[in-house]
C-alpha positions in Angstrom: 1.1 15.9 23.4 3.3 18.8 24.2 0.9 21.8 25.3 1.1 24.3 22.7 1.7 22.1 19.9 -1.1 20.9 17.6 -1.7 16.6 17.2 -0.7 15.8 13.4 -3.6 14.6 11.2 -3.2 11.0 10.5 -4.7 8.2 8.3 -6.5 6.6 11.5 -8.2 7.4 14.7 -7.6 4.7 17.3 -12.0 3.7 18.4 -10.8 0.3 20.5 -7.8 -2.1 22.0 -8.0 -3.5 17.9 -10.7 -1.3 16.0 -9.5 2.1 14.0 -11.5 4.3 11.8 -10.2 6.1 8.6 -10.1 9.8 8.3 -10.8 11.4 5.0 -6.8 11.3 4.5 -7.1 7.5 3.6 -9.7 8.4 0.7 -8.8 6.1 -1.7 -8.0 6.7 -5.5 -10.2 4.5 -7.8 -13.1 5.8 -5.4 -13.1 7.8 -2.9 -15.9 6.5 -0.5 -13.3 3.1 -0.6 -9.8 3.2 1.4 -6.2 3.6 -0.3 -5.0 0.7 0.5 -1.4 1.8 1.3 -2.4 3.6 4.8 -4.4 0.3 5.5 -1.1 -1.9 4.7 1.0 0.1 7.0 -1.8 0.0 9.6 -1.7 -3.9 9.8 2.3 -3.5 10.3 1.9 -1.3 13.4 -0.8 -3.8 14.6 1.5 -7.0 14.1 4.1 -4.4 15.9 1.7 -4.0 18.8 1.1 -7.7 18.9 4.8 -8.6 19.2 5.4 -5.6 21.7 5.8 -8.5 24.5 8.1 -10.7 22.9 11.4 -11.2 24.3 13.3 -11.3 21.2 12.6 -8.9 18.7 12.5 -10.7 15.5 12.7 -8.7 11.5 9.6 -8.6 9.3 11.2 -9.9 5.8 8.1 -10.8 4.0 4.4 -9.8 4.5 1.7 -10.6 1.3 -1.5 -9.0 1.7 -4.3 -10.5 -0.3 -7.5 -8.4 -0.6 -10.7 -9.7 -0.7 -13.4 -7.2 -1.5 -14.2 -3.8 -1.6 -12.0 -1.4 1.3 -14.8 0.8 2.3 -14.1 4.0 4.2 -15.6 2.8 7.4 -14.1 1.3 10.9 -12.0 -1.5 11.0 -11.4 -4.3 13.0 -7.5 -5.9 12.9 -6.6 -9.2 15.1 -3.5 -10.7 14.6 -2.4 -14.3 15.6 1.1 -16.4 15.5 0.2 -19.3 13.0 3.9 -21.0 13.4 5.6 -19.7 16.8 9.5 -20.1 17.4 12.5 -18.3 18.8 14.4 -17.5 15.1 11.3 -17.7 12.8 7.7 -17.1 13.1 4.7 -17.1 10.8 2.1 -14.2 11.8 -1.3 -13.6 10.2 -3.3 -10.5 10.8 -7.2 -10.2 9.1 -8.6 -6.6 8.8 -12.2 -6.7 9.3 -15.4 -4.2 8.0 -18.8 -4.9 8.6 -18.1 -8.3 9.7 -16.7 -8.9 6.7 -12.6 -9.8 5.9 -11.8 -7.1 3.2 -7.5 -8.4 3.8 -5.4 -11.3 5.2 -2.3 -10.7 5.8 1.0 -13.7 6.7 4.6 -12.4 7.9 7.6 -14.3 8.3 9.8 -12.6 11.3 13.1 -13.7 10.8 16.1 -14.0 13.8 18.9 -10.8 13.1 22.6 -11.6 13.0 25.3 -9.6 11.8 25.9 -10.3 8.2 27.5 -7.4 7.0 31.0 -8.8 5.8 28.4 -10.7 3.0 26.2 -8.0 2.5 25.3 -6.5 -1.4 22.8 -5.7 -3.7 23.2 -5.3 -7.6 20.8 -2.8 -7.5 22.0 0.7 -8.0 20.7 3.6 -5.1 18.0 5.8 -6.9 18.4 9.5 -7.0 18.3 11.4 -4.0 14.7 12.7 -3.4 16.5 16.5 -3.7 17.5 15.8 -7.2 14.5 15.0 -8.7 11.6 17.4 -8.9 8.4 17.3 -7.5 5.3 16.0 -8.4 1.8 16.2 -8.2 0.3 13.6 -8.2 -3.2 14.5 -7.3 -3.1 16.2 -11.2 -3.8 12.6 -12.1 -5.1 10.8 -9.4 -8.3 11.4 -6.6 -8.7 10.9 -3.5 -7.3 11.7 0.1 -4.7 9.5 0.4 -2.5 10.7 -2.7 -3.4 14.5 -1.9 -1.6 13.5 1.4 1.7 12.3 -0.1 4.5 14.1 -1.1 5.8 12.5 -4.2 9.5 13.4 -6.3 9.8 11.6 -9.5 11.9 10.6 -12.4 11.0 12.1 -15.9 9.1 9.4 -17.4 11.0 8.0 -20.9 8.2 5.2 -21.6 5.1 4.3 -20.0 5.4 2.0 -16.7 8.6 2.7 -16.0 9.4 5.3 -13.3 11.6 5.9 -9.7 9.7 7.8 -7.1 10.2 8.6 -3.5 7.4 9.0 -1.6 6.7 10.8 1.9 3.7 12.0 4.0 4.1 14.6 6.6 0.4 12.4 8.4 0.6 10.0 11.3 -0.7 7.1 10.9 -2.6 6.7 13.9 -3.6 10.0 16.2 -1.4 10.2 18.5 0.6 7.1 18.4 4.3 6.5 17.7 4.5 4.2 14.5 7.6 2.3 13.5 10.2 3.4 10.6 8.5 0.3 8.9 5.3 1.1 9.2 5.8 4.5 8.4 7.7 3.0 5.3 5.1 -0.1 4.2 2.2 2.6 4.4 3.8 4.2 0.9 4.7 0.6 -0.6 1.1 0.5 -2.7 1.5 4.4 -4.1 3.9 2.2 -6.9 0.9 1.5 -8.8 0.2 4.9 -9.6 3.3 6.5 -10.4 4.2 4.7 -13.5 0.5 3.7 -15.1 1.1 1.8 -18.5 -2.5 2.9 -20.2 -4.5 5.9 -19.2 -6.3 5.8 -16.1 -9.5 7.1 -17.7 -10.1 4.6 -19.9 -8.0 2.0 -18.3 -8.4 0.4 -14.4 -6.0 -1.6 -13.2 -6.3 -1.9 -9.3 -4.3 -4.6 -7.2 -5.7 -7.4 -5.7 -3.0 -7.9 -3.7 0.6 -6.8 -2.5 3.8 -9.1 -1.1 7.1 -7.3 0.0 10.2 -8.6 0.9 12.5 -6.9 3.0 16.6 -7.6 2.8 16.9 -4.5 5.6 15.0 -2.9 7.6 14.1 0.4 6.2 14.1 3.7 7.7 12.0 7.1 6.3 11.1 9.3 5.8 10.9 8.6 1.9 9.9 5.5 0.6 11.8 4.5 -2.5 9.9 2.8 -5.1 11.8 2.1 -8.5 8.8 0.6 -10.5 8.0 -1.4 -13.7 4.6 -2.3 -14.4 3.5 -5.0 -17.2 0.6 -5.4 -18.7 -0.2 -8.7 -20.3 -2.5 -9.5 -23.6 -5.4 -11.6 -21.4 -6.3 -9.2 -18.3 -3.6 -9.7 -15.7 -1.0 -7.5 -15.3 2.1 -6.8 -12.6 3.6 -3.4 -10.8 7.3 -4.6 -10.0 9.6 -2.2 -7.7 13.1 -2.5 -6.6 12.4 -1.0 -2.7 14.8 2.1 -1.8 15.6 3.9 1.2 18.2 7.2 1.2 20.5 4.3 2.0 20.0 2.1 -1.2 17.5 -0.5 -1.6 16.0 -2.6 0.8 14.0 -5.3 -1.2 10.9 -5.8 -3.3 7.7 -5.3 -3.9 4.8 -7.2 -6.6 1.0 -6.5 -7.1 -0.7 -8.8 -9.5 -3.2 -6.2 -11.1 -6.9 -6.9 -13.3 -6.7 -4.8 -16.0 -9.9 -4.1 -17.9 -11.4 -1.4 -20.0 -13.6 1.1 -18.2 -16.8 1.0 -19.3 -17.5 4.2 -22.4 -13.5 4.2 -22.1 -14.1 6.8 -19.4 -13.0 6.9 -15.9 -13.5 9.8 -13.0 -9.4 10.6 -11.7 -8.0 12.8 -14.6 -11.2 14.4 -16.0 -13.5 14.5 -12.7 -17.1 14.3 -13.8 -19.7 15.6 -12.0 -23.2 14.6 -10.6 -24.9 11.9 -12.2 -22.0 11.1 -14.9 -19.4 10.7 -11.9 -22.0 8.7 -10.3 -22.3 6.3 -12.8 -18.6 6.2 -13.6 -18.0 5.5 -9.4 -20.7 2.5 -9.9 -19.4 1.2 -12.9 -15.7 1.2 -12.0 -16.7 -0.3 -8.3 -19.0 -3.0 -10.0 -15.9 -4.2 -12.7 -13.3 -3.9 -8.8 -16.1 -5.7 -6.6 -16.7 -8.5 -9.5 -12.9 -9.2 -9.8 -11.9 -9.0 -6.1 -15.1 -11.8 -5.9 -13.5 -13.7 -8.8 -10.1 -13.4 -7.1 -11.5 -14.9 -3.7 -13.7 -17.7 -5.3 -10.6 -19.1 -6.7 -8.2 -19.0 -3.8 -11.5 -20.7 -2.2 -11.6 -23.2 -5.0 -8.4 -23.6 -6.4 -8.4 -25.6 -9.9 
C-alpha cells in the first residue's frame, strides 16, 4: 500500500493460504447474520484464479454453476479447489467453500482454450443503456443488509414486475489488499439480479436462489456489471431470474438462478418495513427456517435423485 493512502474496505479479509472471513460489507439480504452470496461467488473466482496462477497456458472461464447447500453464515470460510478433468484446451475445476466443517457451495468451471474468433463473432442481443443514462438507484430503500448498501446500482424504469436492466458497481475490494481479476470483480455482482426486478413483494414474498450458473461468450471487464433481467414465477413453488450479462461493451453471456418461492409466514417479511426487537426476531427465524428447510430439500435430492 502506497504510504499515505488508506487500504479500501473489501468483502473479505484474507485469515490463511485458503481461509477468508467476511466483513460486515458481505451482510447478506434475506438476513443479515447470513452472507450475500454475490461477494462469496466472486470470491470462489479469485480462488480458482489463484489456483491456476501456475499454469502455463491461461485458459477462459466460460461456465461456472454454483449450487448452494445450506445456510451462508457470516463466519470464516474455508475454499479448496481441485482439477476434476485436466487438459491443455479444456479443463473441469471444482472449488467447495467450507463453514464450520460444513460445505455451504460447490462450485464446477469449464476453462476453455482462446483463439481468435472475431471474423465470426455476434450477439443478437442489443447493448443496454449506458450506466450514465439511467438514474440511480437505491437499492437499500428495499432491500437489507451490507452487501446491497455497498453497491452502486443504475436502473431502468420498471414497466412490469420482473423485468428490469441494471448496472451494478462497488467501489469495495474484494479481498484486503489483494489485486482481484476484472472477472472476479465482475461475477461478485452476477447474484444482485435477483433483487432488482422482484415479481411479488419482498415482504410477503421470499424467493432466494439455491443456486447460480453463468456462461461467459467474453471475458468481461468492469467496473459495471450489466444485468438485463427477467424473473418467472411459476404456479407450484419454483421460479427462475434470467439475465442477458452486459459489459460497457455489450453483452457477454448469461446468467440463471432456479429460485423457491413461498409465502412468508403472517405475509410479512423484515427488508422493506424493518421490524424491530422481538417481531424482527421472529420474522429473521421464520424466513431462515422456510431458506434452511428448502436448501435441505434441495441437497436431499441432488443426494437422491428420483
Amino acid at each position: 500500500m502506497t504510504a499515505g493512502h488508506a487500504a479500501r474496505d473489501s468483502y473479505y479479509e484474507r485469515t490463511g493460504e485458503h481461509t477468508y472471513k467476511p466483513t460486515a460489507h458481505a451482510g447478506g439480504a434475506w438476513s443479515t447474520d447470513e452472507q450475500h452470496f454475490s461477494p462469496l461467488a466472486g470470491l470462489v473466482v479469485h480462488a480458482i484464479d489463484g489456483h491456476l496462477a501456475q499454469r502455463p497456458e491461461p485458459l477462459a472461464l466460460a461456465r461456472i454453476s454454483y449450487d448452494i447447500l445450506g445456510r451462508i453464515a457470516l463466519d470464516e470460510c474455508e475454499i479448496t479447489v481441485e482439477t476434476l478433468r485436466p487438459g491443455r484446451t479444456i479443463e473441469l475445476l471444482e472449488a467447495t467453500v467450507v463453514i464450520g466443517g460444513r460445505p455451504v457451495v460447490r462450485a464446477r468451471a469449464w476453462l476453455l482454450a482462446t483463439l481468435d474468433t472475431a471474423s465470426v463473432a455476434d450477439s443478437p442481443h442489443e447493448p443496454m443503456p449506458a450506466p450514465e443514462d439511467l438514474a440511480p438507484w437505491a437499492m437499500g430503500d428495499e432491500w437489507n443488509g451490507g452487501y446491497v448498501s455497498s453497491v452502486e446500482v443504475r436502473r431502468t424504469t420498471l414497466s412490469r414486475r420482473g423485468r428490469a436492466a441494471a448496472w451494478v458497481s462497488s467501489p469495495l475490494a474484494l479481498v484486503a489488499g489483494e489485486e482481484s481479476s476484472a472477472l472476479a470483480s465482475y461475477v461478485a455482482l452476477v447474484d444482485t439480479a435477483n433483487g432488482v426486478a422482484v415479481q411479488q413483494d419482498p415482504t410477503a414474498w421470499m424467493f432466494p436462489n439455491l443456486d447460480l450458473t453463468i456462461h461467459l461468450h467474453r471475458q468481461p471487464r468492469g467496473p459495471w456489471t450489466g444485468l438485463d433481467t427477467t424473473v418467472t414465477f411459476g404456479p407450484s413453488g419454483q421460479g427462475l431470474t434470467s439475465s442477458v450479462l452486459h459489459d460497457i461493451d455489450g453483452p457477454v453471456g448469461h446468467a440463471e438462478q432456479i429460485l423457491t418461492v413461498r409465502p412468508l409466514p403472517g405475509g410479512r417479511g423484515f427488508l422493506l418495513i424493518r421490524p424491530r426487537g422481538r417481531i424482527a426476531r421472529r420474522t429473521r427465524e421464520a424466513t431462515r427456517s422456510v431458506v434452511e428447510r428448502g436448501q435441505r430439500g434441495a441437497a436431499q435430492g441432488a443426494a437422491d435423485p428420483a
